[in-house]
N, CA, C and O atoms as a MOPAC input file, in Angstrom:
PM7 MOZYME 1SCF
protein

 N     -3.20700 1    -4.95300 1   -14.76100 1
 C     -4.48300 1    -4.71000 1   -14.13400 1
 C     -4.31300 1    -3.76300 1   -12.95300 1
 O     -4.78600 1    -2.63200 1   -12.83800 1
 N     -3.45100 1    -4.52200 1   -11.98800 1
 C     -3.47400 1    -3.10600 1   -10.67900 1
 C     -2.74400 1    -2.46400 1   -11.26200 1
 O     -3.38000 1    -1.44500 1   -11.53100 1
 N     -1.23700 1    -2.33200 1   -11.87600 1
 C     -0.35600 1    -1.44200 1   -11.92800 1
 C     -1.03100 1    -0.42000 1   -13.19600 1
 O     -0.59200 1     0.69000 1   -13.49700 1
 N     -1.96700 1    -0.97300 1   -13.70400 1
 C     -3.12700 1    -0.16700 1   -14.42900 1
 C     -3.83100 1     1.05900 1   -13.70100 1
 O     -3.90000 1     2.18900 1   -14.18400 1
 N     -4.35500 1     0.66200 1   -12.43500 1
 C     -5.04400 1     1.38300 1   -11.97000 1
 C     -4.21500 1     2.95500 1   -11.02700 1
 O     -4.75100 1     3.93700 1   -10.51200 1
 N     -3.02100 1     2.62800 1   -11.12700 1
 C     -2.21800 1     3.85500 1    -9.99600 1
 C     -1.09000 1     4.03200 1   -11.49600 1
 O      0.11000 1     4.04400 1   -11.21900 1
 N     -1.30400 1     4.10600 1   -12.35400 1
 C     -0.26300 1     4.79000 1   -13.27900 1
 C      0.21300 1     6.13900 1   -13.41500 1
 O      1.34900 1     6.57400 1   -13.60600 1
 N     -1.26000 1     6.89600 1   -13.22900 1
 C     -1.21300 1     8.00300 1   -12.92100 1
 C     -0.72500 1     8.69100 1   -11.34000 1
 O     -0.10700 1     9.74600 1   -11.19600 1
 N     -1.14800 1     7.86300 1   -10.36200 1
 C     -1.02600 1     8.19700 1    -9.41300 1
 C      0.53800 1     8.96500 1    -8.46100 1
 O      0.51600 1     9.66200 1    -7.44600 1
 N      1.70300 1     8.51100 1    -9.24300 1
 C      2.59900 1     8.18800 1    -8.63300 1
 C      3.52900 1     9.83200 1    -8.59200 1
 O      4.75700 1     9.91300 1    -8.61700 1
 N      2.52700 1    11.06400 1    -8.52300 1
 C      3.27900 1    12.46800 1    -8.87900 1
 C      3.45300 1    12.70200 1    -7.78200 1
 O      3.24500 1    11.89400 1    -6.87600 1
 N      4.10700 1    14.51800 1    -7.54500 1
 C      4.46000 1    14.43500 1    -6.34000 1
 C      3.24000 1    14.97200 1    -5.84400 1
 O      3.47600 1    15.30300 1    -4.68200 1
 N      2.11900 1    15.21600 1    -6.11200 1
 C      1.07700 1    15.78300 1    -5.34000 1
 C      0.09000 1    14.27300 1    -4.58200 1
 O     -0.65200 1    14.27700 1    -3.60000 1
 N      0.31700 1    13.58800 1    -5.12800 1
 C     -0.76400 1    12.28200 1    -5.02700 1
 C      0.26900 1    11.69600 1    -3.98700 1
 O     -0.26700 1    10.96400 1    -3.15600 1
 N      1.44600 1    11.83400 1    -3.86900 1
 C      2.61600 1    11.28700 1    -2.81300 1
 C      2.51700 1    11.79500 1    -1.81800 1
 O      2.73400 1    11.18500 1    -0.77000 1
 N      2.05600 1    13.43400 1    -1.86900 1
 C      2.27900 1    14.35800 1    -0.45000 1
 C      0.40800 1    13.83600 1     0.30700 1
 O      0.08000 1    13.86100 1     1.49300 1
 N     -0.26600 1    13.51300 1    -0.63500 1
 C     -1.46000 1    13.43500 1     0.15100 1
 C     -1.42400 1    12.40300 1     0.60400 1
 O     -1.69900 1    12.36400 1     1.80300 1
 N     -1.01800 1    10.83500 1    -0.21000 1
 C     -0.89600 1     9.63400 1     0.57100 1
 C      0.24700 1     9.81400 1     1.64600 1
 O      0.15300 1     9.11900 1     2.65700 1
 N      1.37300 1    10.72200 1     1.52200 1
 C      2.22800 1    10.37500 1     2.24900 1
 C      2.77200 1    11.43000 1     3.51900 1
 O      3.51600 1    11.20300 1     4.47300 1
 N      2.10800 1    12.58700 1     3.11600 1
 C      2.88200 1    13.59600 1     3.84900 1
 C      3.34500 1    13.55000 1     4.86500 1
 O      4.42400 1    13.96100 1     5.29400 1
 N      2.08300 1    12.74600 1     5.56000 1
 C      2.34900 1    12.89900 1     7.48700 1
 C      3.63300 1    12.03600 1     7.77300 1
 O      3.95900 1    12.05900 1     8.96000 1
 N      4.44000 1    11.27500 1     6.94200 1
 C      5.04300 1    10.80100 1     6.75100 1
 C      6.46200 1    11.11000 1     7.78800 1
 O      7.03700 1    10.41900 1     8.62900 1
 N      6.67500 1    12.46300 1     7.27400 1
 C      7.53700 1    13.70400 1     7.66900 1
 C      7.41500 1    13.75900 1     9.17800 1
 O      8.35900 1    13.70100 1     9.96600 1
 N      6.30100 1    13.86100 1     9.44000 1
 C      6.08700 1    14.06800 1    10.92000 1
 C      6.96900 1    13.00600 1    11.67300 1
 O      7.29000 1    13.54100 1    12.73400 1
 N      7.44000 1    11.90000 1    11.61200 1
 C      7.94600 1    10.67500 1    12.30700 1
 C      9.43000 1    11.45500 1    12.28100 1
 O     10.12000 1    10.96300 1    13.17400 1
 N     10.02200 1    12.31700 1    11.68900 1
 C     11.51700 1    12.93900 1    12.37400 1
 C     11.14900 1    13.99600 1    12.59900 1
 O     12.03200 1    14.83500 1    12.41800 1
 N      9.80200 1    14.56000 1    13.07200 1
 C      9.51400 1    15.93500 1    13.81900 1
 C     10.45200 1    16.05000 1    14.62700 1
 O     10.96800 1    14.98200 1    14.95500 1
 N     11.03500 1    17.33900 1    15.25700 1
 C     11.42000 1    17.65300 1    16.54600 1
 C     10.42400 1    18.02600 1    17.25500 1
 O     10.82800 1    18.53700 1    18.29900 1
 N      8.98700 1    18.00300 1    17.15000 1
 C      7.57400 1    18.27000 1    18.37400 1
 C      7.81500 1    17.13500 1    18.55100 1
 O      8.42400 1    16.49300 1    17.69500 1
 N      7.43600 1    16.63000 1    19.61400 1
 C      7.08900 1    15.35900 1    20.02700 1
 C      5.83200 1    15.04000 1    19.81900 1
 O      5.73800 1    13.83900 1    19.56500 1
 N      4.31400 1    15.87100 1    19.81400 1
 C      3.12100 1    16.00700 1    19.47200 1
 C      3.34800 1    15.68700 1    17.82500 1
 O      2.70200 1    14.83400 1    17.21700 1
 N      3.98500 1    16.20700 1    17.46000 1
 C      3.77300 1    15.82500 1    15.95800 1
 C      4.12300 1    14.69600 1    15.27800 1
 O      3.74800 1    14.14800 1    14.24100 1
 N      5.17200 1    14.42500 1    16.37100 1
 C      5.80200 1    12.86500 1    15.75800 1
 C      4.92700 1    11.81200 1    16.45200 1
 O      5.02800 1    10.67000 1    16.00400 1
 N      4.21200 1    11.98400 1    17.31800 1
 C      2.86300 1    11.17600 1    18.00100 1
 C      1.57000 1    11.02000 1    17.02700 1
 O      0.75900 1    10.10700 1    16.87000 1
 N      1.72200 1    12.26700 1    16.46100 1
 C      0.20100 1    12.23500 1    15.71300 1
 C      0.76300 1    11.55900 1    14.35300 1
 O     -0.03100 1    10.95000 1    13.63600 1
 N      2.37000 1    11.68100 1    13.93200 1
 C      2.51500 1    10.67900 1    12.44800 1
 C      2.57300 1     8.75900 1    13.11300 1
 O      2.13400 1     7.70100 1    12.66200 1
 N      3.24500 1     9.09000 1    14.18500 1
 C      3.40500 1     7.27000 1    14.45800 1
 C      2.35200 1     7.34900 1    14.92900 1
 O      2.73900 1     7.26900 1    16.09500 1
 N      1.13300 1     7.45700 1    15.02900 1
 C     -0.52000 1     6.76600 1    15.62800 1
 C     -1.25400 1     7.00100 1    14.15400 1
 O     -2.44800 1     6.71900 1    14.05100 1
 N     -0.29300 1     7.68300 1    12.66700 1
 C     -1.15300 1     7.37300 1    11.66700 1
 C     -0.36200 1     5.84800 1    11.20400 1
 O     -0.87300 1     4.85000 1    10.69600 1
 N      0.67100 1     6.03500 1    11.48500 1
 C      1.68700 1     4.52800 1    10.70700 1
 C      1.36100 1     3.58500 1    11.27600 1
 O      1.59800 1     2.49700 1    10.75200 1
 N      0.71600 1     3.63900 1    12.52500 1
 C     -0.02400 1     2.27700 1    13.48600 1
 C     -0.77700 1     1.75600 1    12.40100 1
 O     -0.43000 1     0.84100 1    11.65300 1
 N     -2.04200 1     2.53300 1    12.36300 1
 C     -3.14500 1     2.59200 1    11.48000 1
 C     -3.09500 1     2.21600 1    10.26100 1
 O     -3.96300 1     1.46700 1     9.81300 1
 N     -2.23900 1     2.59200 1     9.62800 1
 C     -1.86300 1     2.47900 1     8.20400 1
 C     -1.22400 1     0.97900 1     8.14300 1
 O     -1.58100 1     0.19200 1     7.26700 1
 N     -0.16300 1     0.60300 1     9.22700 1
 C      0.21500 1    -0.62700 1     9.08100 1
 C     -0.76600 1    -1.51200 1     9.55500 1
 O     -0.49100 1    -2.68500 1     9.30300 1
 N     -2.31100 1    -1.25600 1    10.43800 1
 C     -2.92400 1    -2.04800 1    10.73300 1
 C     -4.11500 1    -2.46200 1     9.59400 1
 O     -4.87000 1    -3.43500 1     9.55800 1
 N     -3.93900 1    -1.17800 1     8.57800 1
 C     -5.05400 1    -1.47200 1     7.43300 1
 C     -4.01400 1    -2.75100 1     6.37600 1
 O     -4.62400 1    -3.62500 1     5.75900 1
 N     -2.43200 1    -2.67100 1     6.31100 1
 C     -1.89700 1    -3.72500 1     5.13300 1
 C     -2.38400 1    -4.93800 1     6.19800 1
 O     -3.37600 1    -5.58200 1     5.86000 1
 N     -1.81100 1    -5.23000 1     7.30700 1
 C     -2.20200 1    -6.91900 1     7.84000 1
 C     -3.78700 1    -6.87600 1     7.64100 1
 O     -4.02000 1    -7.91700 1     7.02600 1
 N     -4.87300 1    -6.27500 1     7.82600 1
 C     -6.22900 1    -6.61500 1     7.42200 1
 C     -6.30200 1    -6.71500 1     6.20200 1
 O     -7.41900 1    -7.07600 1     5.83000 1
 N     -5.53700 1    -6.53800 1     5.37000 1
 C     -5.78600 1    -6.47000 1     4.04700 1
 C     -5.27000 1    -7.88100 1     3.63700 1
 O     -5.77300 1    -8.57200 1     2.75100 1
 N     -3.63700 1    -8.38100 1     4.80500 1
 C     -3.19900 1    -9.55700 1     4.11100 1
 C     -4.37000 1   -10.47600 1     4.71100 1
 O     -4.66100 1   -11.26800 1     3.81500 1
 N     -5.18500 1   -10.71700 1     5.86500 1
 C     -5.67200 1   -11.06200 1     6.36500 1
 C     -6.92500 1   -11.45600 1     5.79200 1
 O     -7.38900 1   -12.56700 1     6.04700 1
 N     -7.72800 1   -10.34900 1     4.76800 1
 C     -8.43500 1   -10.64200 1     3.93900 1
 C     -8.65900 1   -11.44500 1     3.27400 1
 O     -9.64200 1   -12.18400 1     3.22300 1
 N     -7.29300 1   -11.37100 1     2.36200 1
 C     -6.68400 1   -12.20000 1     1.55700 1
 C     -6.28400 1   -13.19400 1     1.31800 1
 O     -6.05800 1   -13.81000 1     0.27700 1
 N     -6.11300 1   -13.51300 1     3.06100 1
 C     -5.63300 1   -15.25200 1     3.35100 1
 C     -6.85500 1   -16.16200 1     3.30900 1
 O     -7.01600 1   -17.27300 1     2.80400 1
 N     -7.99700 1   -15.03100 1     4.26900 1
 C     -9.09700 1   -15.93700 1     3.89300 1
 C     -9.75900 1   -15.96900 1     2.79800 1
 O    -10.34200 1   -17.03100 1     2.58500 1
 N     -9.88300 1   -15.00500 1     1.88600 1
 C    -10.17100 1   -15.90100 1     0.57200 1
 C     -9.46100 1   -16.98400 1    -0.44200 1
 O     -9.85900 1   -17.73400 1    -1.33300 1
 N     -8.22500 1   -16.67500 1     0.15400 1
 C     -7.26100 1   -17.70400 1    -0.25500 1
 C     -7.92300 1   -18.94100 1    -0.07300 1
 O     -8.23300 1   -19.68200 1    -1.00500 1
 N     -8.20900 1   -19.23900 1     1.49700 1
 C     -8.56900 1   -20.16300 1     1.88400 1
 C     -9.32700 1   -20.94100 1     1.37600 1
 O     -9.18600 1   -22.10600 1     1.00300 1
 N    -10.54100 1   -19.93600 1     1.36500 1
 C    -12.29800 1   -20.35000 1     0.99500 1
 C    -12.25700 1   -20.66100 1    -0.39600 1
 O    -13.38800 1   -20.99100 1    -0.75500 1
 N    -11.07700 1   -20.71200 1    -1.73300 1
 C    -10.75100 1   -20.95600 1    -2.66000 1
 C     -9.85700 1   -22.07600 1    -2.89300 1
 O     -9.09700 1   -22.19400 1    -3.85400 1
 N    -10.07200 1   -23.19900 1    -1.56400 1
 C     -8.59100 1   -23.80700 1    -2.03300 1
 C     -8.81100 1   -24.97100 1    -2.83100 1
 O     -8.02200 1   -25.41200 1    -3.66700 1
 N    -10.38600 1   -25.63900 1    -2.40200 1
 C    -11.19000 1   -26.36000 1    -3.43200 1
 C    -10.69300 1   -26.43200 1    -5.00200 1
 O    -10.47100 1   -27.44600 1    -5.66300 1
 N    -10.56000 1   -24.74300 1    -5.49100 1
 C    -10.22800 1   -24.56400 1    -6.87000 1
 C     -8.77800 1   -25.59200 1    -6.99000 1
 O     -8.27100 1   -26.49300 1    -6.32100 1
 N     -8.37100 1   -24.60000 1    -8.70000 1
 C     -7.13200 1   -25.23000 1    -9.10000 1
 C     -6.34700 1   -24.02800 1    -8.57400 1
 O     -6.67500 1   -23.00700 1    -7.96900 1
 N     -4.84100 1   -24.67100 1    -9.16300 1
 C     -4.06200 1   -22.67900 1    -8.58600 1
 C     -4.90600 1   -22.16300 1    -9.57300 1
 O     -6.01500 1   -22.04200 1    -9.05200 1
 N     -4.93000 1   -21.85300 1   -10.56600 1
 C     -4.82000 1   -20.77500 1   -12.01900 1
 C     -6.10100 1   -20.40700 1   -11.56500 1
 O     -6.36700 1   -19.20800 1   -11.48200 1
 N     -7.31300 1   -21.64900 1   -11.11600 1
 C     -8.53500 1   -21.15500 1   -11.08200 1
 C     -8.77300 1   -19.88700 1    -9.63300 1
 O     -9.60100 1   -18.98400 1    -9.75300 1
 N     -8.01500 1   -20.02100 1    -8.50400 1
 C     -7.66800 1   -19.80100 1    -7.39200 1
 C     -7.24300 1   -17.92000 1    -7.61800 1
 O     -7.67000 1   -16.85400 1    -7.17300 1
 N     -6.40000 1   -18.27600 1    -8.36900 1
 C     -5.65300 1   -16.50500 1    -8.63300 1
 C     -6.62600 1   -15.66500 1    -9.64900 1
 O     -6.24900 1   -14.51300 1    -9.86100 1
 N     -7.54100 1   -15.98600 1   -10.15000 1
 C     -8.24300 1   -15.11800 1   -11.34500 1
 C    -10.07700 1   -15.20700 1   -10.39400 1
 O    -11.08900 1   -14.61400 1   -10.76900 1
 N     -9.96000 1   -16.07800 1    -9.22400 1
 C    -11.66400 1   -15.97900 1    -8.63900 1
 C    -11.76300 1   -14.83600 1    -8.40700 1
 O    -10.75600 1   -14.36400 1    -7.87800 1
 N    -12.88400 1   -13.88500 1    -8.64500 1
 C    -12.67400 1   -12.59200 1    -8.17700 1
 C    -12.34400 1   -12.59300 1    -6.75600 1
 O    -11.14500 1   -12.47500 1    -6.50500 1
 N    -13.07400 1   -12.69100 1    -5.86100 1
 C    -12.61700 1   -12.51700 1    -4.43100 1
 C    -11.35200 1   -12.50700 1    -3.85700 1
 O    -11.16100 1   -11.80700 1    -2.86200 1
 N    -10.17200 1   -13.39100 1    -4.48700 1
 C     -8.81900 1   -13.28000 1    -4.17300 1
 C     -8.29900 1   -12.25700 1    -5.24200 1
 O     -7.07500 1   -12.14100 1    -5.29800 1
 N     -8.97900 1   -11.57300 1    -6.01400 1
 C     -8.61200 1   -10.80700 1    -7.31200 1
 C     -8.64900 1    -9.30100 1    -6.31700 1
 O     -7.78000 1    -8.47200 1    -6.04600 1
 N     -9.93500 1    -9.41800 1    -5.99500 1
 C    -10.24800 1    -8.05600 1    -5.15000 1
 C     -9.54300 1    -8.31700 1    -4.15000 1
 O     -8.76100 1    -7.37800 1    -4.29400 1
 N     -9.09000 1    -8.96400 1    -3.01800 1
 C     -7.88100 1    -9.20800 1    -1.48400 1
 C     -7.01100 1    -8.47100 1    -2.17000 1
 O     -6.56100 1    -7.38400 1    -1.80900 1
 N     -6.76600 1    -9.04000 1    -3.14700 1
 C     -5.01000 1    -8.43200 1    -3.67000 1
 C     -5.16200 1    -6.83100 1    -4.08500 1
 O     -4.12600 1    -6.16900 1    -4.04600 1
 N     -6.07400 1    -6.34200 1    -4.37700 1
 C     -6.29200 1    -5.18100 1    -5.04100 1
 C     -6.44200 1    -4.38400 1    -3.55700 1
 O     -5.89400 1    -3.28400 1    -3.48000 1
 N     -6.87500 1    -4.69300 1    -2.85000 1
 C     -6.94400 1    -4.57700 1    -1.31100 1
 C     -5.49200 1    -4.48100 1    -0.78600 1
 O     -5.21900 1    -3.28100 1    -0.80900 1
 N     -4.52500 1    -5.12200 1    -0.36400 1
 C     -3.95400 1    -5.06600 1    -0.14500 1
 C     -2.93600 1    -4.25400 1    -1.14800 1
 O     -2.37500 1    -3.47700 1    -0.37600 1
 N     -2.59900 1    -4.10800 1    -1.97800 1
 C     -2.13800 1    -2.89800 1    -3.17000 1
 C     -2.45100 1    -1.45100 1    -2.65000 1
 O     -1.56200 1    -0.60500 1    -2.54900 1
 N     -3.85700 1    -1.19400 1    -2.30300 1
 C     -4.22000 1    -0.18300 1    -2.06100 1
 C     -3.50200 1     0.24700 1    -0.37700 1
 O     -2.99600 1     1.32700 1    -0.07200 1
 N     -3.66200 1    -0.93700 1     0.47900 1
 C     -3.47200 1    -0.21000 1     1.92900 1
 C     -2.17600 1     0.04200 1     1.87700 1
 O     -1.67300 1     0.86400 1     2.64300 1
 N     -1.41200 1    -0.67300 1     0.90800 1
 C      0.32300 1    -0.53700 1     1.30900 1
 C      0.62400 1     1.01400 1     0.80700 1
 O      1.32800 1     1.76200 1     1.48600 1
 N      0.16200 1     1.33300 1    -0.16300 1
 C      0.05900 1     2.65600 1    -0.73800 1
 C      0.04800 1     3.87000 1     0.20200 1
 O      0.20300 1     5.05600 1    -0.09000 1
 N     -0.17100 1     3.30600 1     1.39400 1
 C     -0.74600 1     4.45400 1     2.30100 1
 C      0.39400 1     4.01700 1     3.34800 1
 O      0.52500 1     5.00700 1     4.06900 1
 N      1.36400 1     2.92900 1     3.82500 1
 C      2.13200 1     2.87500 1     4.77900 1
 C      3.43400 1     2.41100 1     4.49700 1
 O      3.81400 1     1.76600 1     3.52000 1
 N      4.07800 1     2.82100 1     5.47700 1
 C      5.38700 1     2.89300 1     5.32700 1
 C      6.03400 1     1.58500 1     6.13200 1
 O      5.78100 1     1.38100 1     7.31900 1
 N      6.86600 1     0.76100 1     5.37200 1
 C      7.57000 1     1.10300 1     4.22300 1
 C      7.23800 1     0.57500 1     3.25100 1
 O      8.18800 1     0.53700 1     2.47000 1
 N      5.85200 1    -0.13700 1     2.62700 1
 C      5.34400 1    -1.13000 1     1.81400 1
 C      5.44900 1     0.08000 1     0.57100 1
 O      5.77700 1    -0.34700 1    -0.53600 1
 N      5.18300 1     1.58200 1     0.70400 1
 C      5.24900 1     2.70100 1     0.01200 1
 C      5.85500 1     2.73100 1    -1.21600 1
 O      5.53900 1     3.08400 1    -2.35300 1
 N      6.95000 1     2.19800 1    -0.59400 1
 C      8.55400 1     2.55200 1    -1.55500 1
 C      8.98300 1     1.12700 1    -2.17800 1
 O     10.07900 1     1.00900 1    -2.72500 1
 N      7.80700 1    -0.27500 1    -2.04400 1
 C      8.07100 1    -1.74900 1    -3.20800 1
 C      6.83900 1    -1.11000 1    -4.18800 1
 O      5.87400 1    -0.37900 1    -3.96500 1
 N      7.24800 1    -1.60700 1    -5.08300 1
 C      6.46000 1    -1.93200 1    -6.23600 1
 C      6.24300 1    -0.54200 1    -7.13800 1
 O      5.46700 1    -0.49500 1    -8.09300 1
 N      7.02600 1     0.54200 1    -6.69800 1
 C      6.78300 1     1.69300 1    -7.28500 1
 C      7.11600 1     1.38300 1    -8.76000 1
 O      7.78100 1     0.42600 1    -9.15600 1
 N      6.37400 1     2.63500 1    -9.72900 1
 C      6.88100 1     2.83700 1   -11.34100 1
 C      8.54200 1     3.12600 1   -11.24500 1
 O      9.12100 1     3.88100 1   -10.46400 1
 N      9.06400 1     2.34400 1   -12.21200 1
 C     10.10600 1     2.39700 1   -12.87300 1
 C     10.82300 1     4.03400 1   -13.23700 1
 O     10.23100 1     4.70600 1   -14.08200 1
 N     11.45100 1     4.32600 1   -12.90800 1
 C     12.02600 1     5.93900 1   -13.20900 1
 C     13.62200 1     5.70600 1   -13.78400 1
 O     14.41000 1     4.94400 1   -13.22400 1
 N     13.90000 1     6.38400 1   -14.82200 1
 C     15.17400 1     6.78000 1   -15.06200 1
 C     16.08000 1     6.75700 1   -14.00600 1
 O     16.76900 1     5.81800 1   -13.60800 1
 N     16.00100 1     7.86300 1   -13.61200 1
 C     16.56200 1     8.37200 1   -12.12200 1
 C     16.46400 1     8.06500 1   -10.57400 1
 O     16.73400 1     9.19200 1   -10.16000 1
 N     16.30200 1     7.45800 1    -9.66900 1
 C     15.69100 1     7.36800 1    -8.48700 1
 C     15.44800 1     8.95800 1    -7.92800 1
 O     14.46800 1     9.31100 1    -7.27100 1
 N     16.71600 1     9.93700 1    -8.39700 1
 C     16.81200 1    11.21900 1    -7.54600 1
 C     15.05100 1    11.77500 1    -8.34600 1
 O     14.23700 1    12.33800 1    -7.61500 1
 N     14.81400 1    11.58500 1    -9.40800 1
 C     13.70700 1    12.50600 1   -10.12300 1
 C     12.14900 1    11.84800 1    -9.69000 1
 O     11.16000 1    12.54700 1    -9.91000 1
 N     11.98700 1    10.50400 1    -9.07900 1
 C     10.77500 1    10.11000 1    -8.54100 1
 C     10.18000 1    10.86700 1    -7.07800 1
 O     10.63100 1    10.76200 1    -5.93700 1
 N      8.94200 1    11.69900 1    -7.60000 1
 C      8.71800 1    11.84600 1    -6.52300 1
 C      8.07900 1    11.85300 1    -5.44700 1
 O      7.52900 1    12.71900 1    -4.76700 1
 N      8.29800 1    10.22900 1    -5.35600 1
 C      8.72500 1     9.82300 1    -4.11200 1
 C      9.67600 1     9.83500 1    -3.02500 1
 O      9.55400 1     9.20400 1    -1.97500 1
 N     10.83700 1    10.76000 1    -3.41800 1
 C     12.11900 1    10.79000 1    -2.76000 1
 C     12.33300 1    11.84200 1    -2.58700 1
 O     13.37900 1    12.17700 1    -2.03100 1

């Protein structure tokens, strides 16, 4: 289901847009490595809202069973939520990636 939805995603053009500013954090500007660590703030402050989301629908689901608990939509969508923000920060970036032959040929690296 999620790993459905980013199958395509994982080239190197869809990497440089989620990831580029990335680079900036071993700038030698100091301005530039300011403007990538105040995006990685951000980026790491969107995965904890996302786990945060997630806990509380966890919560508001606990009534259920497990099985019923993991398939309610609302904890269906948290998780899809949180999938998405890690996508965007570092280092959540580099778990759960597609499977590659090579590590040197993903590019992600």
């Amino acid at each position: 289901m999620i790993e459905d939805a980013v199958a395509g995603d994982d080239d190197a053009r869809a990497w440089d847009e989620r990831l580029g500013w990335a680079f900036g954090l071993v700038a030698d500007d100091p301005a530039e490595r300011a403007v990538a660590l105040a995006r990685l703030v951000r980026a790491r402050q969107g995965v904890e809202g996302a786990f945060d989301r997630y806990n509380t629908a966890w919560r508001l689901t606990l009534p259920l069973g497990t099985t019923e608990r993991y398939r309610h939509p609302d904890v269906l969508r948290a998780y899809q939520l949180i999938h998405e923000a890690r996508r965007y920060a570092l280092p959540d970036c580099l778990w759960n990636r597609h499977e590659v032959e090579e590590l040197g040929a993903w590019p992600g690296m």
